[in-house]
C-alpha positions, 0 to 999 in steps of 0.5 A: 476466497481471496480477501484483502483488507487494508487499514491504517490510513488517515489525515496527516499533515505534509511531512508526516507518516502514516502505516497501511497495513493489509491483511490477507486471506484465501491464498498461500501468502509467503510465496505470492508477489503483493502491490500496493496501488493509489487512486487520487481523485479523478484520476486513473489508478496508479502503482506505488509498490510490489514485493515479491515472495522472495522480498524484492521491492520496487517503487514508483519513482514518485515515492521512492525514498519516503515509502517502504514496502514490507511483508509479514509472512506469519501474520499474513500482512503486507504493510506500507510506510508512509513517510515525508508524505506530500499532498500529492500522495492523497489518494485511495491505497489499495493493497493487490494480489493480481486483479484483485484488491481490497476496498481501500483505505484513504490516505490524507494529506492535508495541512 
């Protein structure tokens, strides 16, 4: 059974950073292409980030330059670097593996 778990979110204020971590289970995780989505509130899902098994990363322009995707194939864990953080980056993160994702960890920004 497939299973995502992400952790690390928090209050932060404008400027500042913040980790996700995600830790994942039930599928072979070094060869598989992971995203990371948002859901601000009220608002429709939105892609943030992907890696693919081979490391490649692609952003959204909205966070290109302050957010940085990376994987840890030994640990299972996909992680999301969160830097130069706006209020607009408030928002639910969820970490994805096709249609499936996890429950989210919310992110805060806030002054």
């Amino acid at each position: 059974e497939v299973q995502l778990v992400e952790s690390g979110g928090g209050l932060a204020q404008p400027g500042g950073s913040l980790r996700l971590s995600c830790a994942a289970s039930g599928f072979t995780f070094s060869s598989v292409t992971l995203d990371w989505v948002r859901q601000a509130p009220g608002k429709g899902l939105e892609w943030v980030s992907t890696i693919n098994g081979g490391g490649a990363t692609y952003y959204a322009d909205s966070v290109k330059g302050r957010f940085t995707v990376s994987r840890d194939n030994a640990k299972n864990t996909l992680y999301l670097q969160l830097n130069s953080l706006k209020t607009e980056d408030t928002a639910m993160y969820y970490c994805k593996i096709g249609a499936r994702r996890g429950q989210g960890t919310q992110v805060t920004v806030s002054s």
